[in-house]
Wavefront OBJ file of the C-alpha trace (Angstrom):
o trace
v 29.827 90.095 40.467
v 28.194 91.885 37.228
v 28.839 95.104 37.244
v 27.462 98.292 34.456
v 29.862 99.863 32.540
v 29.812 102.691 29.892
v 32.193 104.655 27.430
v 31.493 106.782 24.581
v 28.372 105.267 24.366
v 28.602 102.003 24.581
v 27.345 99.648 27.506
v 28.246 96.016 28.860
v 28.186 94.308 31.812
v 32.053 93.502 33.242
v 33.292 90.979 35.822
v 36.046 88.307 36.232
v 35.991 84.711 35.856
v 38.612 82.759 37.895
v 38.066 79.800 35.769
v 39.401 81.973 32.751
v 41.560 83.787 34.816
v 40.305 86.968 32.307
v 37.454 89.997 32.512
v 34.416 88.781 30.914
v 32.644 91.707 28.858
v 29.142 90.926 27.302
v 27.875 93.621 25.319
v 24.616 94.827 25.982
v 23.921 96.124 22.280
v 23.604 99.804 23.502
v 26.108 102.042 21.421
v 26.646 99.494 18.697
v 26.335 99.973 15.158
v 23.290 98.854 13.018
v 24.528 96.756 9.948
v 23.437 99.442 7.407
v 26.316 101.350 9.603
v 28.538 98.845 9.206
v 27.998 98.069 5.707
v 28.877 101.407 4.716
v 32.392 101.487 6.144
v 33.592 98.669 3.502
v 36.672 98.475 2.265
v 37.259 102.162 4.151
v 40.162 102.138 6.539
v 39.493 102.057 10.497
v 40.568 104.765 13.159
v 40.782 105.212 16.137
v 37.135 106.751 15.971
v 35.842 103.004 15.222
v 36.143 101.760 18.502
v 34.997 102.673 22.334
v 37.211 100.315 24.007
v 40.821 98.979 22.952
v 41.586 95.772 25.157
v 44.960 95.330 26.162
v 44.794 92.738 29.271
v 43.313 89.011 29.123
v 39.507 89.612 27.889
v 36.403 87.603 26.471
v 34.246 89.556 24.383
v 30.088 88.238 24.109
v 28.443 89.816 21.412
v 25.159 91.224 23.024
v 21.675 88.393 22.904
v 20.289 88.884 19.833
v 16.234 88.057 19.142
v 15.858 84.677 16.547
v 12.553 83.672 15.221
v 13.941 80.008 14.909
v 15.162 80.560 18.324
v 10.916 79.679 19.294
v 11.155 76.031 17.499
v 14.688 75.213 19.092
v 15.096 73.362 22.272
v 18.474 74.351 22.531
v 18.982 78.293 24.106
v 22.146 79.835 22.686
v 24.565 80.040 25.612
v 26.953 82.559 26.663
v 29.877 80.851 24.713
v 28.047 80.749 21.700
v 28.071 84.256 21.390
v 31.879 84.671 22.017
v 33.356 87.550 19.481
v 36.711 87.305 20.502
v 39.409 85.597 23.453
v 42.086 87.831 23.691
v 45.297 86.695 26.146
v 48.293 88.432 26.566
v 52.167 86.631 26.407
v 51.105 83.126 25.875
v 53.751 82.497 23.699
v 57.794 83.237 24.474
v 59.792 85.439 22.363
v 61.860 82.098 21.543
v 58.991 80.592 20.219
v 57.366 83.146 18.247
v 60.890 84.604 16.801
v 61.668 80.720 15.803
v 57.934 80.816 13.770
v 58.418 84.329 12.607
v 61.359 83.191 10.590
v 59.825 80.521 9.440
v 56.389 82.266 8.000
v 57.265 85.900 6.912
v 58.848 84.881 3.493
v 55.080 83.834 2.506
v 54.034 87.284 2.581
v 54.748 88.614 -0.689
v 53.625 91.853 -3.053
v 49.974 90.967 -4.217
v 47.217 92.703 -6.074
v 44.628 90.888 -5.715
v 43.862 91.031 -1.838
v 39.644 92.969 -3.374
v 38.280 93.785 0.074
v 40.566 93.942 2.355
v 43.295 96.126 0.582
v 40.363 98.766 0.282
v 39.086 101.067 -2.212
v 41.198 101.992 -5.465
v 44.354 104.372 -4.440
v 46.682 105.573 -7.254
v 49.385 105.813 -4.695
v 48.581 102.065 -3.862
v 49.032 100.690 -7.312
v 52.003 99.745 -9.712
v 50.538 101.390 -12.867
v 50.019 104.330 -14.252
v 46.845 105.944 -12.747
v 45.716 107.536 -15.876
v 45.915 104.601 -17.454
v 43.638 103.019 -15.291
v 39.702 102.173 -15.055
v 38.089 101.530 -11.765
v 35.494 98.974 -12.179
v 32.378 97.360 -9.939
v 32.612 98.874 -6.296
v 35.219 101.042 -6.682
v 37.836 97.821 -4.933
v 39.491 96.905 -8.526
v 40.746 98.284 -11.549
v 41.348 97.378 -15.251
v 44.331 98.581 -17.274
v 44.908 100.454 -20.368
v 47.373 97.888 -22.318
v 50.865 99.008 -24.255
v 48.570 98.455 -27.708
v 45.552 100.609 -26.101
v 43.181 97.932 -25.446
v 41.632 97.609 -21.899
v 42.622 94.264 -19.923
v 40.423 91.107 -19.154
v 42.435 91.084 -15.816
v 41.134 93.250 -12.579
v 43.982 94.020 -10.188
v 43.830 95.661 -6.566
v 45.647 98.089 -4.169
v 49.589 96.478 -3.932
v 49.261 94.834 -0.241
v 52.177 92.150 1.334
v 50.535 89.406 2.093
v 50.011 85.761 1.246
v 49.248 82.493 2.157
v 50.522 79.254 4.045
v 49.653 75.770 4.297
v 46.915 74.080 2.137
v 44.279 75.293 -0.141
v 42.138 74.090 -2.754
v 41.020 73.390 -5.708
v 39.956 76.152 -8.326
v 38.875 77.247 -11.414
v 42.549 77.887 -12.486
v 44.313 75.433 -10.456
v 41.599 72.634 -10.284
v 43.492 70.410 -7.997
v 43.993 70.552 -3.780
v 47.751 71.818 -3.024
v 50.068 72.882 -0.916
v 50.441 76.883 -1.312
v 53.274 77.583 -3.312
v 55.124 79.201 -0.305
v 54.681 75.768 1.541
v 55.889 73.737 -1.515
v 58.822 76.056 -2.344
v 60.051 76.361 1.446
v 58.908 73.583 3.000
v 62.214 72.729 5.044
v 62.175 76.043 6.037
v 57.947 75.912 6.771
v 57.823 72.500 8.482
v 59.770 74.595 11.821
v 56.648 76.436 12.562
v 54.850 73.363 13.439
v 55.611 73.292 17.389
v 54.100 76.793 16.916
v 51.234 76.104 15.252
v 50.362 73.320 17.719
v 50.904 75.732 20.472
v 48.297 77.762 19.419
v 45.504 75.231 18.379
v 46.098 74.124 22.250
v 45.596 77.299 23.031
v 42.859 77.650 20.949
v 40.935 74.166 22.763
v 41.791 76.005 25.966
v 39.696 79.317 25.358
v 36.996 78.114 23.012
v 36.219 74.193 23.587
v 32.846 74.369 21.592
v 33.813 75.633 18.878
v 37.632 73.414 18.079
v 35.437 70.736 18.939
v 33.151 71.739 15.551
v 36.357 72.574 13.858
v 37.924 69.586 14.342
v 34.458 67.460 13.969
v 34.779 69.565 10.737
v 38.399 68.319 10.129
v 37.483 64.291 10.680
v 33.769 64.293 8.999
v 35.933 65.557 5.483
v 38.757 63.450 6.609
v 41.116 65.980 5.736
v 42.884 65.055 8.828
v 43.150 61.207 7.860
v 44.332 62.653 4.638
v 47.105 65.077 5.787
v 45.166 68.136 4.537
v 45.351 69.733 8.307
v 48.598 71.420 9.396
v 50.191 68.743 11.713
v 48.540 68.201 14.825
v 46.121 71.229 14.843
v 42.598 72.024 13.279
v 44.034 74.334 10.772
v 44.042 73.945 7.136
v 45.442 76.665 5.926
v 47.472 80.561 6.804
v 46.933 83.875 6.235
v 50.341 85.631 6.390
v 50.015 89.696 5.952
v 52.949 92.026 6.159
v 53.056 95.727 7.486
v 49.513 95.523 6.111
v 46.338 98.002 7.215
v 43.478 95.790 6.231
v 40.658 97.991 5.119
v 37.127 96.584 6.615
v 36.326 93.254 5.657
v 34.699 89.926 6.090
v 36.778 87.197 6.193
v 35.374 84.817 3.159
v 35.912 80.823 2.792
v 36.684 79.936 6.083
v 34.748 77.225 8.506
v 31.545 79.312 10.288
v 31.264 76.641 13.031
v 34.885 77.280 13.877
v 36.809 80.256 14.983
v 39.685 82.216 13.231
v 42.944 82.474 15.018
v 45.491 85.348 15.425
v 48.955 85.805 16.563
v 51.402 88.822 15.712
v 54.948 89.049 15.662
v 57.172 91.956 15.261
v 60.485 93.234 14.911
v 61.337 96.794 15.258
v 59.125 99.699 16.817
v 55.767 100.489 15.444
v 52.432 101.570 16.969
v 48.691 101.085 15.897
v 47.686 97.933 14.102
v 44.945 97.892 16.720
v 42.621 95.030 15.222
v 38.696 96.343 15.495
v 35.206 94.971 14.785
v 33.458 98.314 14.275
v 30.046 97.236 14.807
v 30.357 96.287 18.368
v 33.193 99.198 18.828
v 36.057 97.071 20.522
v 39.400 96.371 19.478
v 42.823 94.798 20.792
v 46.489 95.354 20.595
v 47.595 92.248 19.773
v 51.927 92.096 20.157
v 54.878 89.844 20.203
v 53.459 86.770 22.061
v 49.582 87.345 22.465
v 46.733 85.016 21.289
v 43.392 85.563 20.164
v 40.695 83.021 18.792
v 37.952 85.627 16.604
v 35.007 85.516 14.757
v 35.818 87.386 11.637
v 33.870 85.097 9.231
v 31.087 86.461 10.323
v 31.758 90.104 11.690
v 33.065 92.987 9.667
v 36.476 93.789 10.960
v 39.776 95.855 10.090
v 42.611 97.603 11.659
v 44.385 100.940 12.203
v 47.025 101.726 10.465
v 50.429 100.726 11.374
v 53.055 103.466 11.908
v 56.901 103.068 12.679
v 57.856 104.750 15.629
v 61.523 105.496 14.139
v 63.516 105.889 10.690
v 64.407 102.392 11.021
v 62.509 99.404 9.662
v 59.970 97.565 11.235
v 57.769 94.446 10.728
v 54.346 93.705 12.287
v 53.430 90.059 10.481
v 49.852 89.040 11.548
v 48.748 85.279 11.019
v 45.403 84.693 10.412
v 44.931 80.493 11.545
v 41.709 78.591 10.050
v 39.773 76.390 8.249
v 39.141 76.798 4.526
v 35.275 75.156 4.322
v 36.148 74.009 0.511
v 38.742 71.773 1.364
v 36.015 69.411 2.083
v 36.054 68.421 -1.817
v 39.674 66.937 -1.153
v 40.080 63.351 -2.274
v 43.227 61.589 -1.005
v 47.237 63.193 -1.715
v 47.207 60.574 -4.473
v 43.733 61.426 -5.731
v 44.927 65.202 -5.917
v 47.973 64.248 -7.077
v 46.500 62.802 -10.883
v 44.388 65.550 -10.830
v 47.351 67.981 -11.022
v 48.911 65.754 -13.477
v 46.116 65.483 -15.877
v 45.754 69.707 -15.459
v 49.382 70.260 -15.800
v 49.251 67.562 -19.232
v 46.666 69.833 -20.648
v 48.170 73.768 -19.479
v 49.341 76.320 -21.515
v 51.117 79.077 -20.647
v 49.840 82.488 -21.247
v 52.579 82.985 -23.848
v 51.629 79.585 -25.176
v 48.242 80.442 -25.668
v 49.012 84.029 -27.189
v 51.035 82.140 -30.029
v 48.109 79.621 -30.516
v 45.543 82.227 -30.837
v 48.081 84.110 -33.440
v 49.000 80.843 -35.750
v 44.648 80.152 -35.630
v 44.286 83.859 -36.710
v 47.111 83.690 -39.126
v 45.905 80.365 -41.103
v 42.474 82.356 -40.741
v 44.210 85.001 -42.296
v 45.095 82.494 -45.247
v 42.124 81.252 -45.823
v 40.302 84.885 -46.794
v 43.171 85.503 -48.830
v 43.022 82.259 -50.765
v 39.351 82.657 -51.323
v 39.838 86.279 -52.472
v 42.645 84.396 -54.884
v 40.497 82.090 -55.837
v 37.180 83.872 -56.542
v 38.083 87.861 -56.644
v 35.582 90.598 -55.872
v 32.573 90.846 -58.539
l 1 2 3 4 5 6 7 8 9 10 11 12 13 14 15 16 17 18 19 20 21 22 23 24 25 26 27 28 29 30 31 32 33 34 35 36 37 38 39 40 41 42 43 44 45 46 47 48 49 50 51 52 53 54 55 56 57 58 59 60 61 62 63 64 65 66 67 68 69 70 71 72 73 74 75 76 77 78 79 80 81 82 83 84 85 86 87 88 89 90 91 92 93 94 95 96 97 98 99 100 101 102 103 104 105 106 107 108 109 110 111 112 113 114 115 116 117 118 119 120 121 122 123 124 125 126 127 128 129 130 131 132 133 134 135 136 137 138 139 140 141 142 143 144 145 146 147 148 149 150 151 152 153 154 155 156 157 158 159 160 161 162 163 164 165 166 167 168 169 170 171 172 173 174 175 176 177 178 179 180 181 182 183 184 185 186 187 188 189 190 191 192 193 194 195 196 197 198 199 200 201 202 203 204 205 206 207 208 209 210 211 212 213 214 215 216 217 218 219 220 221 222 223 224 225 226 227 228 229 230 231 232 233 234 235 236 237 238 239 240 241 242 243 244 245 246 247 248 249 250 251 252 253 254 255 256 257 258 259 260 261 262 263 264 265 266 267 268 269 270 271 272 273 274 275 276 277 278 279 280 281 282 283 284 285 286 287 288 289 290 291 292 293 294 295 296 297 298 299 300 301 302 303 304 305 306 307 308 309 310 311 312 313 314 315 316 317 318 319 320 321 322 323 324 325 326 327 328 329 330 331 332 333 334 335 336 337 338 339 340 341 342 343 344 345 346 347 348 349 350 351 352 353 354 355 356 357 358 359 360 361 362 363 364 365 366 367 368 369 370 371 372 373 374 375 376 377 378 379 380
């Protein structure tokens, strides 16, 4: 039976499904945030002020009915499982298995300036440079620097997070070619013993959210990235997000599959507290551990967490993984298509130093060339 609840504000309706063997919460949308709200609190850092509730048992979250216009000229009604926020589930996963993966995935997080968003607002004691020779540009998220000859960089760097990225991605502007990450490719030995893992969890993922793995992996098959080995093997995951002792500022995931569903797992080693993972306009969050499972919507939702605080002098780890779909890996051709595509790029690159020299020897024999003519023809 439904039953009213209310704290700090917020209201939902509560009960508990035997099917799911979990309390059901649907939000009422009393006590949430408006998106102006939410907007606002960009690339700031969450507290414990962000949230009412902080789940720490087996939960589904429904994000409260919202009003559609094109809702009128459907003839479909959006049911309760399409507005699912989050399926949290506590100890799904033995220590064995998650140590075993743990191993295997937290050499991909590595130092990285370039995390925009989620690594938050410039911080000079966040940074590798020095501040004053710094220049915050755009929305205050990245910087330019002051160069050793005094001339401001082309690059933009960000706050210094730990944090990286497993599995596949694709192609870009820089590296126009589909690819293993270079974590993957550098350790894959070491990479390929996460894969029980990684299956374990897109089971788990099926169990909790049928609808939407079934669009993922519809997703997967329509691209035929899974007929073309572009899926981690035998799940509907593309690609990892691998952070480190890492407070994510408020942030919208960007890139990944909007018919699908993120996934996230946390291991640890060492005693820490906080890391509490929250979606501040709906004010919940969840203390995921060592173990726990949750499928999330975060490509859609703003969302952050607290920040993560050793309980002792001695060192800790909290390494989050962040399991999804990257929506442009449906330009992938075959391995072999990919694979001349790298080969023509890499025929063609130039390293930066390669490239300084080139521009140097063209502005030299420019250089030349005024000074012949000046030979040749003088000043009047």
């Amino acid at each position: 039976m439904k039953s009213r609840k209310e704290k700090n504000g917020l209201v939902w309706y509560e009960w508990y499904c035997p099917h799911r063997k979990a309390k059901q919460m649907e939000l009422t949308g009393e006590g949430i945030l408006i998106d102006q709200e939410v907007a606002k609190l960009k690339a700031e850092f969450l507290n414990d002020s962000h949230y009412a509730v902080l789940l720490q048992e087996d939960t589904d979250v429904y994000a409260p009915k919202e009003e559609d216009i094109f809702d009128m000229f459907s003839n479909k009604s959006k049911t309760l499982h399409d507005r699912l926020l989050l399926s949290f589930r506590k100890a799904v996963f033995s220590l064995e298995e998650c140590e075993k993966a743990r191993i295997a995935l937290r050499g991909a997080a590595r130092p990285s300036k370039n995390r925009g968003v989620a690594g938050g607002k410039v911080d000079p004691t966040k940074i590798s440079r020095d501040p004053s020779q710094i220049v915050v540009v755009g929305d205050g998220i990245r910087y330019r620097y002051i160069t050793d000859e005094g001339v401001l960089s082309l690059t933009t760097e960000a706050n210094k997070t730990t944090g990286g990225i497993a599995g596949f991605f694709a192609s870009t502007t820089r590296n126009p070619y589909c690819r293993q990450t270079a974590y993957t490719k550098e350790r894959f030995e070491l990479f390929r013993t996460c894969f029980p893992f990684l299956k374990l969890c897109s089971e788990q993922f099926k169990k909790l959210a049928p609808i939407k793995y079934k669009a993922q992996e519809d997703y997967l098959n329509n691209k035929n990235l899974i007929k073309n080995s572009w899926n981690l093997p035998e799940t509907v995951y593309t690609t990892i997000t691998v952070n480190k002792n890492f407070q994510t500022a408020c942030h919208q995931d960007s890139g990944d599959y909007k018919a699908g569903m993120e996934n996230l797992v946390v291991f640890e080693s060492g005693s820490y507290s906080g890391g509490y993972t929250i979606f501040p306009k709906f004010r919940v969050a969840f203390d995921a551990r060592m173990g726990d499972f949750c499928a999330i919507d975060v490509a859609h939702h703003w969302h952050g967490n607290t920040e993560i605080v050793g309980d002792t002098d001695e060192k800790f780890e909290r390494i989050s993984l962040v399991l999804y779909v990257r929506e442009d890996m449906s330009t992938c051709g075959t391995q072999k298509e990919e694979r001349e595509k790298f080969l023509q790029w890499k025929g063609a690159y130039r390293t930066p130093t390669e490239k300084s020299k080139e521009r140097l020897a063209d502005h030299l024999q420019e250089k030349k060339k005024d000074a012949d003519f000046m030979d040749e023809f003088g000043e009047e």
